[in-house]
PADOFI-189651 format. One record per residue (C-alpha): residue number from 1; x, y, z. Coordinates in steps of 0.02 Angstrom, whole numbers, always signed. Example, Ala and Ser with C-alpha at 12.3 -4.5 7.8 and 13.67 -1.06 7.14 Angstrom:
% PADOFI-189651
<pt 1 <+615 -225 +390>> <pt 2 <+684 -53 +357>> 
***
This chain:
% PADOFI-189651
<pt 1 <+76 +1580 +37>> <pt 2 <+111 +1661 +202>> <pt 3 <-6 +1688 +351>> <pt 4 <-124 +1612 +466>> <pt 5 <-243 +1475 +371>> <pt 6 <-379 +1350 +435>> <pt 7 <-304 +1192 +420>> <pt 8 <-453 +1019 +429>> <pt 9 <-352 +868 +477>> <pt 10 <-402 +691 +542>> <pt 11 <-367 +627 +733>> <pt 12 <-382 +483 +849>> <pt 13 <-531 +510 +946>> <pt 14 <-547 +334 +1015>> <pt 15 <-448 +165 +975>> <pt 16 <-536 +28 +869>> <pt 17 <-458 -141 +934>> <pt 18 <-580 -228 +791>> <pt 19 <-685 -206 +635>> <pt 20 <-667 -41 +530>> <pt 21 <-637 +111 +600>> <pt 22 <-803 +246 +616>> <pt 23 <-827 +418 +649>> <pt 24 <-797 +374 +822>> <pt 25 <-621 +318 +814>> <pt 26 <-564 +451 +665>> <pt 27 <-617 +625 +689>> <pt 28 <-621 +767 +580>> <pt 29 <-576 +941 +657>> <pt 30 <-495 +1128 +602>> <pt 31 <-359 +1213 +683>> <pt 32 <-258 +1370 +652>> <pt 33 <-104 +1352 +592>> <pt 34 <+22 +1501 +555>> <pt 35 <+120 +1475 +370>> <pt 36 <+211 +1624 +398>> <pt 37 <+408 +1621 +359>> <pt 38 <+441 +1676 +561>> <pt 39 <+333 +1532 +604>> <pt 40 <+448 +1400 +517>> <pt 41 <+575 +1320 +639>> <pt 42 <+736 +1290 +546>> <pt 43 <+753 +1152 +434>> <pt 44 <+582 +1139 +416>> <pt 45 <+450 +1156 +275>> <pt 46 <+261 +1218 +277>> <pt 47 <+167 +1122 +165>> <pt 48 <+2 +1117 +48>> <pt 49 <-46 +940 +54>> <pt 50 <-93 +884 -127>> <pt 51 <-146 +681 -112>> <pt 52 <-134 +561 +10>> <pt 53 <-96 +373 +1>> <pt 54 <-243 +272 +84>> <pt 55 <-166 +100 +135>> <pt 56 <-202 -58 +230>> <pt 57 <-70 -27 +342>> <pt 58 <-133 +123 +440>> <pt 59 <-283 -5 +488>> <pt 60 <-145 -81 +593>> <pt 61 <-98 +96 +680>> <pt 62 <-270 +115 +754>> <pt 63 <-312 -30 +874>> <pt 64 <-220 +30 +1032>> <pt 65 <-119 -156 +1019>> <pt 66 <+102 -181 +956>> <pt 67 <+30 -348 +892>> <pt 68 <+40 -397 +719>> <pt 69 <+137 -272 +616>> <pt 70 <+212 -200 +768>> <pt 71 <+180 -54 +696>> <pt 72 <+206 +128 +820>> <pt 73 <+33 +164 +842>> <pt 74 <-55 +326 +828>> <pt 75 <-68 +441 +986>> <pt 76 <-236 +470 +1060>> <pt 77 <-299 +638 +1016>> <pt 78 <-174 +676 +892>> <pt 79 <-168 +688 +705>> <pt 80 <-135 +541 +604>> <pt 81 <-16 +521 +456>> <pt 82 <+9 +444 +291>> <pt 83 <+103 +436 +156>> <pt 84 <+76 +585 +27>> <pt 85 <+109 +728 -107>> <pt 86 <+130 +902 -67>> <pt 87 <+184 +1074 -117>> <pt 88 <+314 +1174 -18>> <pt 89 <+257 +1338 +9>> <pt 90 <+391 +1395 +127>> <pt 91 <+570 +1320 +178>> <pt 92 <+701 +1351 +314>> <pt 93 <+805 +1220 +250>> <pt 94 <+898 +1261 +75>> <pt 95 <+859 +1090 -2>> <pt 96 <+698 +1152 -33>> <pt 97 <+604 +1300 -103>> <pt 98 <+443 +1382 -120>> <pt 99 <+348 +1252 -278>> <pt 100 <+444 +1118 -251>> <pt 101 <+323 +959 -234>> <pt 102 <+383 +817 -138>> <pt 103 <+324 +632 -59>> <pt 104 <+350 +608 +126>> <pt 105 <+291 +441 +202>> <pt 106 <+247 +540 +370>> <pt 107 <+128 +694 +326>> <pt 108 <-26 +720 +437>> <pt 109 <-182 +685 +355>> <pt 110 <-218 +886 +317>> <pt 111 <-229 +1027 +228>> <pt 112 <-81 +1108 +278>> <pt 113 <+26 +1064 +394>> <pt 114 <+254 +1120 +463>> <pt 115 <+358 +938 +481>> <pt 116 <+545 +936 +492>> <pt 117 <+629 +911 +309>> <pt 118 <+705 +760 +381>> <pt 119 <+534 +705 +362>> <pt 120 <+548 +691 +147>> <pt 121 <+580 +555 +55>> <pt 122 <+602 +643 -118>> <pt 123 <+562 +792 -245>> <pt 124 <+465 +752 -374>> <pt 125 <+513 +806 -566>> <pt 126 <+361 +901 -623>> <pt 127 <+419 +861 -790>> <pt 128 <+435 +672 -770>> <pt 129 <+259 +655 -872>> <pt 130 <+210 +531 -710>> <pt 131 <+38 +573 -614>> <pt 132 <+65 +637 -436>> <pt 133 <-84 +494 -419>> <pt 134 <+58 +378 -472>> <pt 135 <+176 +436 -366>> <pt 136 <+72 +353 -219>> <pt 137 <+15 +197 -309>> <pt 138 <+170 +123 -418>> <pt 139 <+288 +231 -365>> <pt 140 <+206 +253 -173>> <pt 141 <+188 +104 -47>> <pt 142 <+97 -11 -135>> <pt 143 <+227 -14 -267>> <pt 144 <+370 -37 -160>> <pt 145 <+297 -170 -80>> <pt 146 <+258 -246 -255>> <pt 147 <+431 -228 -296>> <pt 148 <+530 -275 -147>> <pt 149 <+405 -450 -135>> <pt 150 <+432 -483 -308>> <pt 151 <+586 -427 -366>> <pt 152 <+685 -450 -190>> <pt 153 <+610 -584 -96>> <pt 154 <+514 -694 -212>> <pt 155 <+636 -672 -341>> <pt 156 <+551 -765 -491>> <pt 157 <+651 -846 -637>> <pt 158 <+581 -845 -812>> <pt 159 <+411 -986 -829>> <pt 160 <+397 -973 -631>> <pt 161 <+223 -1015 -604>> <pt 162 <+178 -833 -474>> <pt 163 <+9 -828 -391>> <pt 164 <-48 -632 -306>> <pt 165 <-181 -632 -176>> <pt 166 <-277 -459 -174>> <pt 167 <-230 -439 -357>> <pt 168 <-323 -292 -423>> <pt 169 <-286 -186 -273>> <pt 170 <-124 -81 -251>> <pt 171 <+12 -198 -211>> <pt 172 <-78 -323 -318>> <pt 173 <-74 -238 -479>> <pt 174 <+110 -193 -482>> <pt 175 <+167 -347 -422>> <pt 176 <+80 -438 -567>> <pt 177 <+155 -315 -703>> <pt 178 <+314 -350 -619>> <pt 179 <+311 -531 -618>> <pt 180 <+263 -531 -805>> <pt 181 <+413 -411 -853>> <pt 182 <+486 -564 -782>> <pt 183 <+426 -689 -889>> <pt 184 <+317 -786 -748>> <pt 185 <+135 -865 -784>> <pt 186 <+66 -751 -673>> <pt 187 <-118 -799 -580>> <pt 188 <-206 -696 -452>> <pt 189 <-375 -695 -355>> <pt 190 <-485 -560 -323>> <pt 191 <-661 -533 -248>> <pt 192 <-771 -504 -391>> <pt 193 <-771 -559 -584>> <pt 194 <-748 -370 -638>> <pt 195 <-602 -351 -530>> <pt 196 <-531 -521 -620>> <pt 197 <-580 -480 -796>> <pt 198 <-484 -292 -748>> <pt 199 <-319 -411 -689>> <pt 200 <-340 -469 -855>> <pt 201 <-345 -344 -971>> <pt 202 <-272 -196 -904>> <pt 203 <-115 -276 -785>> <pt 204 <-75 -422 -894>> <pt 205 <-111 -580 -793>> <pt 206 <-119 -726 -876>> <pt 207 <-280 -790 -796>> <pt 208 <-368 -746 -605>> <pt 209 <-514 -824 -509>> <pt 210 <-668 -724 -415>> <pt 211 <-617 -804 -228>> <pt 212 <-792 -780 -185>> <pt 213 <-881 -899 -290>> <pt 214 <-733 -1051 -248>> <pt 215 <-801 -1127 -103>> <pt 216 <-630 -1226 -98>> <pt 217 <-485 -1153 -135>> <pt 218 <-386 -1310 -147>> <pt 219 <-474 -1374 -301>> <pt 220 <-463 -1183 -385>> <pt 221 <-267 -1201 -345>> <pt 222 <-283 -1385 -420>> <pt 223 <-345 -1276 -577>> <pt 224 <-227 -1137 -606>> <pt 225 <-85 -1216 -551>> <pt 226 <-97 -1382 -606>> <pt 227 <+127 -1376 -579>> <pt 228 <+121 -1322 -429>> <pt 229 <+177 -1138 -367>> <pt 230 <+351 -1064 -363>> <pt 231 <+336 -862 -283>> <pt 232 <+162 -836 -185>> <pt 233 <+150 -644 -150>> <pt 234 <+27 -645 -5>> <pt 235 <-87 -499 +29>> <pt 236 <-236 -597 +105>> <pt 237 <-170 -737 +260>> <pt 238 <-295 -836 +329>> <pt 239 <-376 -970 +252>> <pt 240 <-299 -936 +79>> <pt 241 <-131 -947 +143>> <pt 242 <-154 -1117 +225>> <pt 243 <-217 -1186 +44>> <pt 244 <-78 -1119 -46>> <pt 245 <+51 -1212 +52>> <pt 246 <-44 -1369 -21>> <pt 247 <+8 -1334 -198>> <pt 248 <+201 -1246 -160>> <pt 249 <+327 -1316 -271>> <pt 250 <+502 -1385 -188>> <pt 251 <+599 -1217 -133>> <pt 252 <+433 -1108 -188>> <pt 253 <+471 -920 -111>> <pt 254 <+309 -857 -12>> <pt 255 <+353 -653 +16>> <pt 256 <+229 -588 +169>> <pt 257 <+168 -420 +122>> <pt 258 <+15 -389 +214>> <pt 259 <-145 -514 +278>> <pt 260 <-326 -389 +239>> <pt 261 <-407 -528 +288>> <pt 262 <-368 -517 +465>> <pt 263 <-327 -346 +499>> <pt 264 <-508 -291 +569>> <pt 265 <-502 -448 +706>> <pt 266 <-425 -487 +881>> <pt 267 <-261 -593 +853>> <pt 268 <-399 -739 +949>> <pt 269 <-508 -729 +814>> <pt 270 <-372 -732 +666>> <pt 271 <-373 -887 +558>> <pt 272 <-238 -981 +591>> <pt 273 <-140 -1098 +477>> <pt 274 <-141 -1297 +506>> <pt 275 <-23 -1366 +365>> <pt 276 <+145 -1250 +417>> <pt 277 <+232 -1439 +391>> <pt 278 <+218 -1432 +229>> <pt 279 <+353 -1314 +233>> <pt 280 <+482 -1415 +302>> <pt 281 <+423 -1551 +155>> <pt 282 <+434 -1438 +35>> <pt 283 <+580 -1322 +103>> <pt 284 <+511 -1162 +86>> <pt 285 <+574 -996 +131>> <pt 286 <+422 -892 +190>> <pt 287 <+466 -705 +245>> <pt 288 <+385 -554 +320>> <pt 289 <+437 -392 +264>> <pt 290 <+402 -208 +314>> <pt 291 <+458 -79 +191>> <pt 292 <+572 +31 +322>> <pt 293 <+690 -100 +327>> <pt 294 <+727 -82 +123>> <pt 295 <+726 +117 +141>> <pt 296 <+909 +88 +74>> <pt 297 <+839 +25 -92>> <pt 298 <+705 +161 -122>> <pt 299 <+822 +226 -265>> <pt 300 <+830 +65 -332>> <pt 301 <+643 +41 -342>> <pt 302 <+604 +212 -398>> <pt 303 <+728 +197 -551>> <pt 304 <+639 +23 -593>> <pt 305 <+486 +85 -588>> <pt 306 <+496 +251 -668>> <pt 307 <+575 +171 -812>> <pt 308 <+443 +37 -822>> <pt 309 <+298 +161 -836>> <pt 310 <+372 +282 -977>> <pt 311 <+409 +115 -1061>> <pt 312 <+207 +86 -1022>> <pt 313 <+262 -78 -943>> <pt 314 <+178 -35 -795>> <pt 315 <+11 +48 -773>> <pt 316 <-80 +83 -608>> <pt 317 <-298 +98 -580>> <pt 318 <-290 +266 -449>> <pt 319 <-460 +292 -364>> <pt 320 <-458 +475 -326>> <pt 321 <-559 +537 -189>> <pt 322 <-590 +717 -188>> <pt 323 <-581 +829 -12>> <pt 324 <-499 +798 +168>> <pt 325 <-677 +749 +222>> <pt 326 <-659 +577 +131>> <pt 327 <-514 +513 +215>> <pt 328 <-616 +399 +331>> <pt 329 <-742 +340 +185>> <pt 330 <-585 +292 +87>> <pt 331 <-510 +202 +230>> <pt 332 <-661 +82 +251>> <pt 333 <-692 +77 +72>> <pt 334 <-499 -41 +61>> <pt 335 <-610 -164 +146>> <pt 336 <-751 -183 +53>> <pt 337 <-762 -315 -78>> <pt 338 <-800 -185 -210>> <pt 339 <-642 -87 -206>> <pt 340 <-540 -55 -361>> <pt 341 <-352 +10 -371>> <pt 342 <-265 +102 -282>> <pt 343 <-353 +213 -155>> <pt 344 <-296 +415 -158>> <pt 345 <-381 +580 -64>> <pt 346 <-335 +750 -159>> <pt 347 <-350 +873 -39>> <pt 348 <-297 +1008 -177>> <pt 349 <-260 +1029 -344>> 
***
């Protein structure tokens, strides 16, 4: 493909310091963009942008505020990036050739778009029977951070008793698969019965509980983990947190991957955690993580998890949302009780 095309992409319009982002904050807008091989600065690629990966993290990259994450944040009038699978339709770098399709976990949210090869994570074996949808889900972000919080951090041992907040979303339903390859009595909590009956059936949890209809969370712990808890894989913070760490086991492993719960508030309005004694107690090792510091064990991960799928160990529930235009829908819909899976925009086919 060579020439001038009209490319839609998403920018920051405004900041949004709280709640979910709107049309004001995220705005949709086309711009010419030349694909042409002259146009290409060396060791660079032009790009088709296939799917993106819609995650909780970018939430964090659009309040204005290094608090938190501590995430780089997103430049005011600029487009945004993600995570994503595209086609290379031209190259100035021999690595890569015209067909190739790749992941890159910096790729403005586009149609098109010319980044520095530097920029790619991987090729992608067309012939690897795996979903480019999968790619982003199991094999993307969420299933990196399933991996290195199970496999790396928490670090279960066979009959560990594992508890996953946010378990039918995309970290959550890799992580559980993972802990089960393990041989763990896996539990995890979601936010409606459908999402824990899917837990169930399709990702191989031993049992889960609807969070919304506990009113206390201690005495649903009490209940599913009647021993205690070993590895808790948190995805939620707040108030959930702070009733786990009454029912940690001596030694119990509690891997930080991400807090939903508080992601749309001030860091003053956050709920914060009274009982942080118990760790001491109970001497537990409780760890943040962000997934550019275990770049070095991508390879690792992706030979895990590749395996794991042909072997139909590991599934994934993708949520495919069709056209650029529904990047911002899909961003608030991670935050709404009634989200499913694994959230990805095609942009083409």
């Amino acid at each position: 493909m060579e020439g001038v095309v009209e490319s839609r992409e998403w920018y920051l319009a405004a900041y949004s310091p709280e709640g979910v982002p709107t049309s004001d904050h995220l705005k949709l807008r086309t711009v010419t963009l030349s694909l042409a091989s002259h146009s290409i600065p060396d060791d660079n690629v032009s790009l088709q942008i296939l799917f993106i990966s819609v995650d909780p993290y970018l939430r964090t990259r659009l309040t204005g505020t290094l608090d938190g994450l501590f995430v780089q944040q997103y430049h005011l009038n600029h487009v945004i990036t993600a995570y994503a699978a595209a086609k290379v339709i031209g190259s100035k770098d021999s690595k890569y050739r015209e067909g190739d399709l790749i992941l890159s976990p910096s790729v403005p949210v586009a149609e098109y778009c010319v980044i520095p090869s530097s920029r790619i994570l991987r090729k992608i074996d067309s012939a690897s029977g795996i979903s480019l949808p999968d790619y982003l889900s199991a094999l993307g972000v969420p299933g990196f951070a399933a991996w290195v919080g199970i496999e790396v951090l928490g670090d279960p041992k066979p009959g560990s008793n594992v508890f996953i907040s946010a378990a039918s979303g995309g970290v959550g339903m890799s992580a559980g698969q993972l802990a089960k390859i393990r041989g763990c009595r896996v539990i995890g909590s979601t936010g409606s019965d459908e999402k824990v009956k899917l837990i169930k059936e399709e990702f191989g949890y031993d049992d889960g509980f609807n969070y919304n209809k506990e009113p206390d969370f201690d005495a649903a712990l009490s209940k599913y983990f009647p021993d205690g808890i070993d590895v808790y894989l948190d995805n939620v913070g707040g108030k959930m947190l702070e009733s786990v760490l009454n029912h940690v086991n001596k030694h119990a492993r509690i891997p930080l991957c991400g807090m939903i719960s508080q992601y749309n508030k001030v860091w003053t309005e956050r709920e914060g955690v009274r009982n942080l004694l118990n760790m001491v107690g109970k001497e537990v090792r409780m760890e943040g993580f962000m997934l550019e510091s275990y770049r070095n064990r991508f390879g690792d991960f992706a030979k895990d998890m590749e395996g794991y799928i042909k072997q139909g160990k590991v599934t994934s529930k993708n949520k495919i949302n069709i056209g650029i235009e529904s990047f911002l829908d899909s961003l608030a819909s991670l935050f709404s009780s009634s989200n499913i899976g694994k959230v990805v925009v095609q942009v083409h086919n």
